[in-house]
N, C-alpha and C positions, 0 to 999 in steps of 0.2 A: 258552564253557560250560566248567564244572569237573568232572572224574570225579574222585571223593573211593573211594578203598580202604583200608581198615584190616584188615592180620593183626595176631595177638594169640598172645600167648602160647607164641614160637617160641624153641626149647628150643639156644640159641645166645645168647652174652654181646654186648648191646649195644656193646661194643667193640670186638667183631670183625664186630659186623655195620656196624659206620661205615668200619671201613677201605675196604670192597666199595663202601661206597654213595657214600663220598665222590669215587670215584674213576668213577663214570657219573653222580652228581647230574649235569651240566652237558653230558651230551649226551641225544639225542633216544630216547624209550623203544626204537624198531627197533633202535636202534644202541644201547643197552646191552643189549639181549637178546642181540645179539651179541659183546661185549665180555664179558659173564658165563657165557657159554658156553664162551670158554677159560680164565678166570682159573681159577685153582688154590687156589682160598680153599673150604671147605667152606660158607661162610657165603652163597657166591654163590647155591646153589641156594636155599634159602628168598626170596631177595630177587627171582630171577627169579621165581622160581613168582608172588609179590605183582606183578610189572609184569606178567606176561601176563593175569592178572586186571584190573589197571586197564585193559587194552588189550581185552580184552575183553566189560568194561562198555562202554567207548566205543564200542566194534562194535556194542553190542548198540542205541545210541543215534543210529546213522548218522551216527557221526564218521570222517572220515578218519585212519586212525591215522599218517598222515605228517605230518601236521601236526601231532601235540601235541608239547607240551613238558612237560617237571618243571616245576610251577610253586612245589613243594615236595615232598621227600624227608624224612622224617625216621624216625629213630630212637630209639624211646623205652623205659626201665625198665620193666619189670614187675615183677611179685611175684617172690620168691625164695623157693628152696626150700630151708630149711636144712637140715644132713646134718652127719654125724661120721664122724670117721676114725679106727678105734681105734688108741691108740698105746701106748708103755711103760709098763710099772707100772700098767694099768688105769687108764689116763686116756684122754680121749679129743680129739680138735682138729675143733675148730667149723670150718665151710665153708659158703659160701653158692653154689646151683646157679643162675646170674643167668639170668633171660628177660628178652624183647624183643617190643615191638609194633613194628610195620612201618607208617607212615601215607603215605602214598601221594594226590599230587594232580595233576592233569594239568589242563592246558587247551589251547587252539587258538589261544589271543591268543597276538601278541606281549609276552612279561615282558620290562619295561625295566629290565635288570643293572647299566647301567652309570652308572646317577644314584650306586647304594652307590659304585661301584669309583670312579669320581671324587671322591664326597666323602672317601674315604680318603687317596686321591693328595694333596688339597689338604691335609690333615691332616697329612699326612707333611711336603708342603715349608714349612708353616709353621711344625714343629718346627725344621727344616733351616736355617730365616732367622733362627728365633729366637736357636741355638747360634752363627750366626757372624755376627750381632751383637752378641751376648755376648761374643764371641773377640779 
């Protein structure tokens, strides 16, 4: 079964909200709630607040919450807020205030990671064969 969560419009640059997330996408919701607990990123706290929401939806669905997994994490653009800075001589310099949605999926199955990560590996050695048959 899938818990699907969406924040929206969270007042933090989708690029700093990836550094946070890329770094718990690949462990278990428990265990980034606790891993975002120490990090030192501002951008942590919005990303927790959205997993303890997905965590409990799932609660609220009589899912065991040790068993889910990310079965996708992402991070998406939002609308921006444009803004100016006044500067010299009565001009002024454009700025864009970047927001972020937060999508959020869980489930209970096991996701099978490593079909992608193997067909990369083979990718890789056949570049490898290629150049030193060439060579």
């Amino acid at each position: 079964m899938e818990i699907r969560t969406t924040q929206k419009y969270i007042a933090t640059s989708p690029r700093k909200l990836r550094l946070v997330a890329d770094m718990v996408r690949k462990m278990q919701p428990l265990k980034a709630l606790q891993a975002l607990g120490f990090t030192n990123k501002a951008a942590a706290i919005p990303l927790s607040k959205a997993i303890k929401t997905t965590l409990a939806n799932a609660k609220a669905l009589n899912l065991n919450e040790e068993q889910l997994v990310f079965k996708s994490l992402e991070i998406n653009e939002s609308g921006k807020l444009r803004r100016w800075k006044p500067g010299s001589r009565g001009r002024v310099d454009p700025y864009k205030r970047r927001r972020s949605h937060i999508a959020i999926t869980l489930t209970n199955e096991v996701v099978n990671k490593n079909l992608k990560i193997n067909s990369v590996e083979l990718k890789k050695k056949d570049k490898k064969e290629d150049k030193e048959g060439k060579a």
